[in-house]
C-alpha positions, 0 to 999 in steps of 0.5 A: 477475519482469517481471510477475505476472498480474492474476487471480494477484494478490489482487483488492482492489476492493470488499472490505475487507481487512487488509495485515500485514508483519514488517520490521525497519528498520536504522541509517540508516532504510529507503526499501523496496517491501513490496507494489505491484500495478499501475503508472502507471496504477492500482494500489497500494503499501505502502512504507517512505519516510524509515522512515515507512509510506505506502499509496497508491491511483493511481486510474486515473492521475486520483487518488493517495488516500494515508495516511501513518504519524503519524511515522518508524519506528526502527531495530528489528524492527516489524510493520506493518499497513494496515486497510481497511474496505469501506463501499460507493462510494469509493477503495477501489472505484475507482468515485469516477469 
């Protein structure tokens, strides 16, 4: 797939959601995608990197608000979540700008 639709696509802005993923993380760690939405200019992604959990907000290319896992993921099958609760103005709005 080259590309998906934006309106194809959950609409993130402005509302609190909740991000779950079944992975399993094999000898030797992991450095995987497991959710991204836009590109170099905006967007979001949920990845693996160093076996560690990272969700990061590229804001409009001007900011990068990321929040990283305390510490690696050993190898075993895991269940993985990113909680995001809506309180008004801010990263998750896009509207810090």
């Amino acid at each position: 797939m080259t590309g998906l639709p934006q309106g194809d696509s959950p609409m993130l802005l402005d509302a609190s959601y909740t991000i779950t993923a079944a992975i399993e993380v094999p000898q030797g760690g992991a450095e995987r995608m497991i959710l991204t939405f836009g590109g170099r200019f905006g967007g979001y992604g949920f990845y693996l990197l160093n076996s560690n959990k990272l969700f990061i907000w590229n804001i409009v290319d001007m900011e990068r608000v990321k929040r990283e896992g305390p510490d690696a993921l050993i190898p075993s099958p895991h269940t993985l979540e990113f909680d995001f609760q809506y309180e008004d103005l801010g990263a998750g709005t896009l509207a810090l700008y």
